[in-house]
C-alpha positions, 0 to 999 in steps of 0.5 A: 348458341354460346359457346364457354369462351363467349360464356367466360368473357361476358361473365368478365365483362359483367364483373367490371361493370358492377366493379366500375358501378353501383347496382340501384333498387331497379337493377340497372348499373349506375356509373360513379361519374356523370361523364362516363360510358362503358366500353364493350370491353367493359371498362370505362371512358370520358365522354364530355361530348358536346360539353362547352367550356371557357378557357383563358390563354394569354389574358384573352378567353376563348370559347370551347367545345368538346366533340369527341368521346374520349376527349378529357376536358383542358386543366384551366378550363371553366364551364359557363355555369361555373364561371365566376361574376368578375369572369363573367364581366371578362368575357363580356367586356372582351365580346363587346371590344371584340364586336367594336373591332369588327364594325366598318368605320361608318358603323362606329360612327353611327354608334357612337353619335347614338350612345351619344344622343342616347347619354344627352337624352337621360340627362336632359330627363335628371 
């Protein structure tokens, strides 16, 4: 049985969710912001679990990812789908020198004789 104290806190509860939202044709309670959740508490938090975001700090990019609830996503921060062509050709170039960087001598080499025997190839064909 529920007891008036309990009756009193779900009808404030109840309140600020249809303060915080809008009641759809359906009858369910939609949220003004695809990234919040209601709380027991009945009020509102940031949830961008999961989101992955581009950030650029000191002229190099780095990639992010937000794990936990409550976490806002940072000020600069840049979604994959929102990053613009030159940002994109950034981090492009950025991942390839990155790649480069990483490959032992001998695997420099090889690469570079066969982007090499690759270039003479196409202009033996013009």
């Amino acid at each position: 049985m529920i007891e008036d104290e309990e009756t009193e806190e779900i009808k404030e509860k109840l309140a600020a969710i249809f303060e915080k939202g809008e009641k759809t044709s359906d009858g369910k309670i939609e949220i003004n912001s695809a990234h919040e959740v209601l709380r027991d508490e009945g009020d509102a938090i940031i949830d961008y679990r999961g989101a992955e975001y581009w950030l650029k700090s000191d002229g190099i990019w780095g990639k992010g990812k937000i794990l936990n609830i409550g976490v806002p996503v940072p000020a600069d921060a840049v979604f994959p789908d929102a990053l613009t062509k030159e940002q994109q050709d950034e981090i492009n170039v950025q991942q390839e020198a990155d790649r480069i960087k990483g490959l032992t001598p001998e695997k420099r080499v090889s690469e570079s004789e066969s982007a090499l025997n690759a270039a003479k190839a196409e202009a033996s064909i013009v």
